[in-house]
Structure formats: C-alpha cells, structure tokens
N, C-alpha and C positions, 0 to 999 in steps of 0.2 A: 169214316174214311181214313184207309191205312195207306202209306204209304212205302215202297221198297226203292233203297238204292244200290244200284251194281254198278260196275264194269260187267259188261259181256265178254264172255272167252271168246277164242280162236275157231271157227267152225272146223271141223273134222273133215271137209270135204275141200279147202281150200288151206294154202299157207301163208297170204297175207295176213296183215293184223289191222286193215285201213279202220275197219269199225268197231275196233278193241280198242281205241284211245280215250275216247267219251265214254262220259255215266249216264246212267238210264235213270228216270224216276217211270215207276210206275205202281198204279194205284190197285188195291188187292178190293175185288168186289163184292157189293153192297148186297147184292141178291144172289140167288142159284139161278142159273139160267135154267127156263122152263119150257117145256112144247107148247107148240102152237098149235091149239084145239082143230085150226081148218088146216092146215097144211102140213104141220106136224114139223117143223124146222123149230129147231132147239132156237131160243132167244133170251133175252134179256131185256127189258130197259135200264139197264145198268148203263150210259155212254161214259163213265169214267175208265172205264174197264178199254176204253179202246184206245186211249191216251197214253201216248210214249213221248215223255219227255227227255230230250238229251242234252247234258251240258259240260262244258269243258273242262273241268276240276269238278273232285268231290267236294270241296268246300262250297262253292259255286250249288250244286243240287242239294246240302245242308244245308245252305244259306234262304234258298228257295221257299224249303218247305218249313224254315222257321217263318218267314214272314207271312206265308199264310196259315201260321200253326195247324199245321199237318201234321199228325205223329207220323213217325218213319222209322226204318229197322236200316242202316248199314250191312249191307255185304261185301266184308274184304275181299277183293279177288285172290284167289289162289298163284304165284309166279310160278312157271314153271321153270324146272331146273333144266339149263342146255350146257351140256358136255359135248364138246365139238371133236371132231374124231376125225382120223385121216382116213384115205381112200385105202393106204395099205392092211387099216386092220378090220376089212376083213377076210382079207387070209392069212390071220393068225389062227392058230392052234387052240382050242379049247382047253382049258385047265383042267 
C-alpha cells in the first residue's frame, strides 16, 4: 500500500479555490481492475482505491501516514504566477 499526498489545483472550469486549500491522501492500487466475466463492468476489489482522505495542513496528512506507516510520495503543488492588469491595457498597442 502506497500512498500520495497533494494539494488539488483550481478546476479549469470554475475560478474559486474553496477545494484547493486541503491536502488529499490518496492510496495508489493494489490490483488492476478487471472485467466481470457475467456482465462485463470493469472492477476491482481493490476498496482502498476509493478512499479520499483530506486534511488541513501537509504536516497534518504526513503525520497521518507516519503513524500508520504508509509509505507516501509528497506532491509540491505548483503556485501560480498572478500579474494583475488593468482594464486599460487592453487597448494597448502590440510591440
């Protein structure tokens, strides 16, 4: 059992960040999910795979998965760079 921890970005289709302030743990799975011989719907019994844990600081989802010695991988999030701009430029002139 592996474990990953993120910050989630900013969804592309929305400009709040309400669900970008928590970390995620989530666990990377133990099987391939496979068909199901009578019905044919892809599955697993993998249930760890469906567990999304969130918690409020990285240290906080660090701390977690020391104490149930989980190995786990850290994902810096990426910040993004905001350059704030006026209404006037853009009708400025291209260089």
């Amino acid at each position: 059992m592996f474990a990953r921890i993120y910050r989630p970005s900013k969804p592309a289709v929305s400009s709040g960040k309400a669900w970008t302030r928590h970390w995620i743990v989530e666990f990377e799975p133990e099987r391939r999910p496979e068909p199901d011989p009578l019905i044919g719907w892809v599955g697993s019994g993998d249930t760890r795979r469906q567990l999304r844990l969130r918690f409020p600081t990285r240290e906080a989802a660090v701390a977690y998965c020391q104490r149930r010695r989980i190995p786990y991988a850290v994902e810096e999030p990426k910040e993004r760079a905001f350059r704030p701009k006026s209404y006037a430029e853009n009708f400025l002139r291209p260089r």
